[in-house]
C-alpha positions in Angstrom: 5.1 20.3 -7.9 7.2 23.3 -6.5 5.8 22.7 -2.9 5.9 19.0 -3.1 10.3 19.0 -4.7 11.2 21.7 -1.9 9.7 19.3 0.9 11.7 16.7 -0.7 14.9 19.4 -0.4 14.0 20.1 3.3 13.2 16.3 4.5 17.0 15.1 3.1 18.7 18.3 5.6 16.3 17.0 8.6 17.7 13.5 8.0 21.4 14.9 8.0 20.7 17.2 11.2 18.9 14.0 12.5 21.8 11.5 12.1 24.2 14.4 13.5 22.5 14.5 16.7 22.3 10.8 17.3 24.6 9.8 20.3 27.4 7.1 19.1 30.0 6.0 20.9 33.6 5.3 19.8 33.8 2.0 17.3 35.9 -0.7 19.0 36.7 -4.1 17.3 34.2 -7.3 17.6 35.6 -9.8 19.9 36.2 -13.6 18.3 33.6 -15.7 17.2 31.4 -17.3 19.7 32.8 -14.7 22.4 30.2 -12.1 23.6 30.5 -8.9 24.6 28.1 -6.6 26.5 27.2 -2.7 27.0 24.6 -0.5 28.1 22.9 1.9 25.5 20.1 5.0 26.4 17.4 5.5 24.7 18.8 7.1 21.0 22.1 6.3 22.0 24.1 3.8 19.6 27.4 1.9 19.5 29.6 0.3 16.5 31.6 -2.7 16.3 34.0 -3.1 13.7 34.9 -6.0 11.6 37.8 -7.2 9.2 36.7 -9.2 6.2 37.7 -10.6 3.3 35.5 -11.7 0.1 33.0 -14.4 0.5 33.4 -13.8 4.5 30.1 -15.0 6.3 29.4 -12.7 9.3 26.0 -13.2 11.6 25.5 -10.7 14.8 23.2 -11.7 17.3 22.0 -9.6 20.1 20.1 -10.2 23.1 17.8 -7.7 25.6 15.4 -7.3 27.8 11.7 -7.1 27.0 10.6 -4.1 25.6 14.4 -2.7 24.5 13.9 -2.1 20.9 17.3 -2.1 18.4 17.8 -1.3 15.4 20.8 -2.0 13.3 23.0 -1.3 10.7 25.8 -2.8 8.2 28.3 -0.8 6.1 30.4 -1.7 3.6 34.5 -0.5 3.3 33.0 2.1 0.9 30.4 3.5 3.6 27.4 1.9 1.7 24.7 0.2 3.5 24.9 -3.7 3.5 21.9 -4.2 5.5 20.0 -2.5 8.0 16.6 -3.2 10.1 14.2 -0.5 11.4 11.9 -3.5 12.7 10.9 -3.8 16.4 11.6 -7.3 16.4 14.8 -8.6 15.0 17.1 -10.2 17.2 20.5 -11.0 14.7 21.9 -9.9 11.3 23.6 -11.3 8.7 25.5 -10.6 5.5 28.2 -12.1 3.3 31.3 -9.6 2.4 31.3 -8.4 -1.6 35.0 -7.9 -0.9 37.9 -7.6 1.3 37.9 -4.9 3.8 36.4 -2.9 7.2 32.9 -3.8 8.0 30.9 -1.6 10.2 28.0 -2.6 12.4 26.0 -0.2 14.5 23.0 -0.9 16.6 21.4 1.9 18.4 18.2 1.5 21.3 15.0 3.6 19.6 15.2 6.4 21.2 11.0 6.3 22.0 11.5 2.5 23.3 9.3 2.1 26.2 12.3 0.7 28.1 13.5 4.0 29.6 17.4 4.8 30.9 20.4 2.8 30.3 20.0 -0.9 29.2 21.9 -3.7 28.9 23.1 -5.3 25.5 25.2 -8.5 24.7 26.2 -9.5 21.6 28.2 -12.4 19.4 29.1 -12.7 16.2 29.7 -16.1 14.3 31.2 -16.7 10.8 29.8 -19.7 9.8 26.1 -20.1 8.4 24.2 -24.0 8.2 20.4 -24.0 7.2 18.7 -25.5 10.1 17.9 -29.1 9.6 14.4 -29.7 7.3 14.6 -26.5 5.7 12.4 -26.6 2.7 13.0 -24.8 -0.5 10.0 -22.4 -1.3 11.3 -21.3 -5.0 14.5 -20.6 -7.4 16.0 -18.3 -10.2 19.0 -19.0 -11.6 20.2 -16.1 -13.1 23.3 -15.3 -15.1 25.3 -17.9 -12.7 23.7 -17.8 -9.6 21.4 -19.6 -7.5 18.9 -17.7 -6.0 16.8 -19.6 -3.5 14.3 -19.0 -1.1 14.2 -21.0 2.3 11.6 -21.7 5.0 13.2 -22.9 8.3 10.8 -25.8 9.8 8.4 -24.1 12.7 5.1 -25.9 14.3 1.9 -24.3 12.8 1.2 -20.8 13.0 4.6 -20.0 15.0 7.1 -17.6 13.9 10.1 -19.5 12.0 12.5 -17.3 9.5 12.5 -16.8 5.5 15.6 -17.3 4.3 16.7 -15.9 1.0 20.5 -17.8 -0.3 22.2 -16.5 -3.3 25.1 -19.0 -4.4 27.6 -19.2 -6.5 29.4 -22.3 -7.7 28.1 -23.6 -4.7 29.3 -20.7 -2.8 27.2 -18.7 -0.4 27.4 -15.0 -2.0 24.5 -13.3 0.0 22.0 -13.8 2.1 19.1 -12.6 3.6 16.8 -13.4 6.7 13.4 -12.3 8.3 10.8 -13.4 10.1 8.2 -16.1 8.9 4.9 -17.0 9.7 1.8 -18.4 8.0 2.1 -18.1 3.9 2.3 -14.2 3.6 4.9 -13.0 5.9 7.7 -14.3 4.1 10.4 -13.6 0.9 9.3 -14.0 -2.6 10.4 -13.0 -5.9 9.4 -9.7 -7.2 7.9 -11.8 -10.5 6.4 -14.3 -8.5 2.5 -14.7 -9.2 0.1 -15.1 -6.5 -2.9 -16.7 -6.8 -5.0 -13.5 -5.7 -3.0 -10.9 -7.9 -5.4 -9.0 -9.9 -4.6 -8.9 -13.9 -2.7 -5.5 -13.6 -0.2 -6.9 -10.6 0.2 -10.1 -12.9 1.0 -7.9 -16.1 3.3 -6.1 -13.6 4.9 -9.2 -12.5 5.2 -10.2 -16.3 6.8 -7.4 -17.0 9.6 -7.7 -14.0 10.1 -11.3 -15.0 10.9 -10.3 -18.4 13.5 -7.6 -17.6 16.8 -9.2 -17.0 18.4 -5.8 -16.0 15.2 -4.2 -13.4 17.3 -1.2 -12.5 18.8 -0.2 -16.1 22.8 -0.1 -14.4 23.5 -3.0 -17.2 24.3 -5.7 -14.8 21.2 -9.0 -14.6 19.7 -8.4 -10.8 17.2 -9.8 -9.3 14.0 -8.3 -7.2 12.6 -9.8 -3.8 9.9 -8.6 -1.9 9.2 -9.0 1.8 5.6 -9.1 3.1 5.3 -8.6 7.2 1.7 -9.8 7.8 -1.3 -7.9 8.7 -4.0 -6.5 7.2 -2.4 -4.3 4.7 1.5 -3.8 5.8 4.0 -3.7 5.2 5.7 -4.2 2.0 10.1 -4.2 1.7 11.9 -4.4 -2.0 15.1 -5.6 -2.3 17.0 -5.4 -5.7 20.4 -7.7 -6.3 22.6 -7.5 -8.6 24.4 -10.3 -10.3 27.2 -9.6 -11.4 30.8 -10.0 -10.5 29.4 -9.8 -7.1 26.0 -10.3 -5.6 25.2 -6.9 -3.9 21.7 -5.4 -2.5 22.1 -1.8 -4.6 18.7 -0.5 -3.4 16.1 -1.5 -0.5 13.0 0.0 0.0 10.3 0.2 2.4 6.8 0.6 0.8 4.4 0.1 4.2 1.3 -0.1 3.1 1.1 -0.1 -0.6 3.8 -2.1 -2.1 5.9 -1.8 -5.6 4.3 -2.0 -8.7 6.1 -2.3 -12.5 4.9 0.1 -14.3 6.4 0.5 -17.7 10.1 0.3 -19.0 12.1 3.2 -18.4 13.4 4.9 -21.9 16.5 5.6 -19.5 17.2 1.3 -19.1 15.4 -0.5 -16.6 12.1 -0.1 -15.3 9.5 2.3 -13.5 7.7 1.6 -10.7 4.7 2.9 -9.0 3.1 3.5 -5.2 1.6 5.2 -2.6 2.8 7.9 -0.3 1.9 6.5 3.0 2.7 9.9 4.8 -1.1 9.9 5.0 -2.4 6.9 6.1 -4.5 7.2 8.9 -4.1 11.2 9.1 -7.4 13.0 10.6 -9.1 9.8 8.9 -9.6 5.7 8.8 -6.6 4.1 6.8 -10.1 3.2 4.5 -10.5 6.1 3.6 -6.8 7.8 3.4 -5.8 9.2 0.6 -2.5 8.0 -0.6 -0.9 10.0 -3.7 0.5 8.1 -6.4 4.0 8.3 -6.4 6.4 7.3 -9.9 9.5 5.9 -9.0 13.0 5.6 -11.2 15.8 4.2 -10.8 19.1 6.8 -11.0 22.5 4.9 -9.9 21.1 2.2 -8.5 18.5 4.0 -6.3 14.8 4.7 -7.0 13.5 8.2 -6.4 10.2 10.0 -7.5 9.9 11.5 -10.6 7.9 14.3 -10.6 8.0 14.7 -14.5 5.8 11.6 -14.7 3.2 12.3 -12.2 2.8 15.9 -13.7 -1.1 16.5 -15.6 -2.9 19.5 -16.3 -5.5 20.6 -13.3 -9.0 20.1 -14.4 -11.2 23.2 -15.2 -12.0 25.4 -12.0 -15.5 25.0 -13.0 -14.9 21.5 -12.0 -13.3 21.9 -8.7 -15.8 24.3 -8.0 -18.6 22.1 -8.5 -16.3 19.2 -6.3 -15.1 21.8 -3.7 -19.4 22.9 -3.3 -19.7 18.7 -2.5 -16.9 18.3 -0.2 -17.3 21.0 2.0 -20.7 19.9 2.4 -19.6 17.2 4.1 -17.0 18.8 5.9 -17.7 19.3 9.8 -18.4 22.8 10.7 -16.8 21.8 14.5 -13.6 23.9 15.5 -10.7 22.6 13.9 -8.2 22.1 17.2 -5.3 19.4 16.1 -6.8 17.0 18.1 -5.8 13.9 15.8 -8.4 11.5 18.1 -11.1 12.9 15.9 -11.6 11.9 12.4 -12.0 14.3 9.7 -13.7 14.0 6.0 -10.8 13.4 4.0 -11.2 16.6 1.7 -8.1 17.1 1.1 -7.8 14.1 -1.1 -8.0 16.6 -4.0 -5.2 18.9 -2.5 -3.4 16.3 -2.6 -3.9 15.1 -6.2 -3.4 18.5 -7.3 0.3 19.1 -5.5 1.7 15.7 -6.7 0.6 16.3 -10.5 2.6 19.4 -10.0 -0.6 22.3 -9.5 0.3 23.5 -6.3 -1.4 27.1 -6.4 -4.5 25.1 -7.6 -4.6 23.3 -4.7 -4.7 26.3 -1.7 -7.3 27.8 -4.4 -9.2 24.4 -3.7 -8.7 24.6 0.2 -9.8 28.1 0.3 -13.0 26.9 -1.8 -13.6 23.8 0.2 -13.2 25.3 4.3 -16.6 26.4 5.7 -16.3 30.1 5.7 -17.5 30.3 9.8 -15.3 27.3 10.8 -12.6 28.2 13.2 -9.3 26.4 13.1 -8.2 27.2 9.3 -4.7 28.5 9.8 -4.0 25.9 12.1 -5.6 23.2 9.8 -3.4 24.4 7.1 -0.5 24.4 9.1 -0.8 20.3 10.2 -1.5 19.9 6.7 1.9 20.9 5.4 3.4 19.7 8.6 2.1 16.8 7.2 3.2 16.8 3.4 7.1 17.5 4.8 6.8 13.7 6.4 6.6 12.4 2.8 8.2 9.1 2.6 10.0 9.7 -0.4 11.0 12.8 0.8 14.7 11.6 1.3 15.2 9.8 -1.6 
């Protein structure tokens, strides 16, 4: 695991170094409710708003711009932690509810590969009061050490895009909230425990297991898990954990992609582990069919899930094993010049590198690439470069 825990080391300094170099401009103060206020931005450039709040505050930001001009935003909290944040193409507003008095931050910056190229042109408005459109229905509820946590559907025509709407109250009080985009019955909110009638038996033992756990992340404070499901064939997955305690704060969000977050066992630590994919290599040198997609063991540690390593660690099998796999694989490995060209698809051999680095038997796995690479194909070094190239784009390499 060597390899894989110092790729996790280098990914967090490229996401400092990355952050660094983003262009921001200076934060000014939003203007009133209702009044809106317009910029330009470059591609990569962002700006920040500021706004005063105290407890309870409702705040929703809604931005408009031209076709194509894709924005992504952020929301910070007095303390500089992340409120609520959006790396979507499509989202057009935010929304949040203040845990306590204080300076919020928003930020929205233009992606800096949106096809809209040079300056463009931004207006924005913020309002502070929140009403459920009218015939909003009420998809499911968890009450949960003195909350209400509900799950709304705003009314749309059939098969049009409408919002999911997830309201945690209080005493009647609006504590939190959430919002995405709705359409059909799977894009949508739903509780992490929730049972769906195509789970297999290991998801609903999962889902059992979730709905049994009053405290998911082990901090010692009830919460509650929501997932978000984006439609398509087979992404993309969010996780939202909330806890419910004095006040009603999202303390960890993740994006899963393609794979989705899977309760795995109780933690000996509090809380629970979870399980997924590394979706790093879906669709590298190969059909998303057939990409392999390391098993990844996740634990929660203050509030935030990162991989374990410890877990995922087993003993390599016998070389006389790998031989025998590495004589199959390369077999059906093409004997072509391998030139980085990444229109052309590949046998996925390295499915058993892979297996080998994340259960911690790194040197086992260049033993198995040097086994496995036709001995008169050209392109190795280069092969083996895009390959670890590759393995640094780990999504959990900055958690």
């Amino acid at each position: 695991m060597v390899f894989l825990e110092r790729i996790v080391w280098m990914a967090v300094c490229v996401v400092v170094l990355a952050s660094n170099t983003t262009t921001a401009r200076a934060q000014a103060d939003l203007p009133r409710p209702g009044q809106p206020v317009s910029f330009s931005l470059s591609p990569g450039e962002s700006r920040s708003f500021r706004l005063a709040m105290k407890q309870d505050d409702f705040a929703e930001i809604d931005w408009k711009a031209a076709e194509g001009v894709y924005l992504h935003f952020w929301i910070t909290g007095p303390a500089g932690n992340e409120l609520a944040s959006s790396n979507s193409d499509f989202n057009d507003s935010a929304m949040f509810v203040a845990p306590r008095d204080g300076e919020y931050t928003f930020r929205i910056q233009l992606d800096k590969d949106s096809e809209a190229k040079g300056p463009q042109s931004i207006s924005l408005q913020y309002k502070n009061t929140f009403k459920l459109p009218a015939r909003s229905k009420q998809n499911a509820i968890r009450k949960i050490n003195g909350y209400d946590v509900r799950i709304m559907r705003t009314p749309t025509p059939k098969d049009e895009t409408g919002y999911s709407i997830v309201l945690i109250e209080r005493n009647g009080k609006l504590k939190n909230i959430l919002k995405a985009e709705a359409q059909g019955e799977a894009m949508r909110f739903t509780f992490g425990d929730a049972p769906e009638s195509y789970d297999s038996a290991s998801e609903r033992r999962a889902k059992a297991l979730i709905k049994s756990t009053g405290d998911i992340t082990g901090d010692g404070v009830p919460d509650v898990m929501i997932d978000y499901y984006s439609g398509g064939a087979h992404c993309c997955f969010e996780s939202y954990f909330i806890n419910l305690g004095k006040t009603a704060e999202i303390v960890e969000h993740i994006d899963t992609a393609n794979s989705g977050l899977h309760a795995l066992r109780k933690s000996p630590k509090g809380g629970l582990l979870f399980e997924t994919d590394d979706n790093a290599w879906a669709y590298w040198r190969t059909s998303f069919a057939e990409s392999p997609l390391p098993r990844m063991i996740m634990a929660f540690d203050n509030n935030k899930l990162h991989p374990n390593f410890a877990l995922t660690k087993k003993p390599a099998p016998p070389i006389a094993t790998l031989r025998a796999k590495a004589r199959a694989d390369r077999a059906k490995v093409s004997t072509d010049p391998y030139t980085g060209d990444e229109g052309g698809l590949e046998y996925p051999f390295w499915a058993e590198m892979l297996d080998l680095i994340y259960t911690g038997n790194e040197q086992t796995a260049w033993q198995y690439f040097e086994m496995v690479w036709p001995p008169k194909r050209q392109g190795k070094e280069l092969f083996l470069k895009d390959f670890k190239a590759q393995l640094a784009e780990s999504y959990y390499g900055k958690r």
